[in-house]
N, C-alpha and C positions, 0 to 999 in steps of 0.2 A: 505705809498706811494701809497695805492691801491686805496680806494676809497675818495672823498672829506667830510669834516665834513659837518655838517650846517652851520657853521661858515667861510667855504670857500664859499658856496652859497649865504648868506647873505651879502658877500661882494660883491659878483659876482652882485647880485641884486641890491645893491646899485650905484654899478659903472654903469649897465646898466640903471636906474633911471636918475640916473645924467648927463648920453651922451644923451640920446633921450628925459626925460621928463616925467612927468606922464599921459600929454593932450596926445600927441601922442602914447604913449604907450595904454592910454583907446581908440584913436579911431584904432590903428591896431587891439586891440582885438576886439571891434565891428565888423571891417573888418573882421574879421577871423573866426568869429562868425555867419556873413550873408553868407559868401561863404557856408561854413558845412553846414547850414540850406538849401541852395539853391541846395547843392550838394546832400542830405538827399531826398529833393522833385525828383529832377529830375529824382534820380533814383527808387524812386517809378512811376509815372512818365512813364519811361522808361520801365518799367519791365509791363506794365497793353498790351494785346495783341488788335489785331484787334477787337478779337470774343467777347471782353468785352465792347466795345466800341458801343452805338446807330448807326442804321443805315445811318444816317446823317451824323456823322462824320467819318464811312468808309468810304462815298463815295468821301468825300471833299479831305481825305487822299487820295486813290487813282487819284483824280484827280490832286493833288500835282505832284504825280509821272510823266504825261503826260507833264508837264508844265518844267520840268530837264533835258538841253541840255547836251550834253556831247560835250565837244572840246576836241583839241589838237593843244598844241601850240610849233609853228613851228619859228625859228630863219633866221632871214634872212641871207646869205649867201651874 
């Protein structure tokens, strides 16, 4: 009762084969596949600071910052 055989999995597999397909099940794993690789980049990416960056693109980054309004949004009464 504890854990499943391969034999409950292998059933498990085919029943989920049989609802979705194997075209769709290869492009979710693609799917799933570009996110992780995208997620992988960004966060390298992410992690590299100002001080490693060319002068060029500090300054473009900072001028990003100038260009960022801040609101608040108010409901009419």
């Amino acid at each position: 009762m504890g854990s499943f055989s391969i034999w409950h999995w292998l059933i498990v597999l085919l029943i989920v084969v049989m609802v979705f397909g194997t075209k769709k099940l290869r492009n979710m794993g693609s799917d799933l596949g570009g996110a992780v690789k995208g997620f992988k980049d960004g966060m390298k990416d992410g992690g590299s600071s100002t001080e490693d960056k060319p002068a060029g693109q500090v300054q473009h980054a900072a001028g990003t910052e100038k260009a960022t309004i801040d609101v608040e949004a108010k409901t009419k009464s």
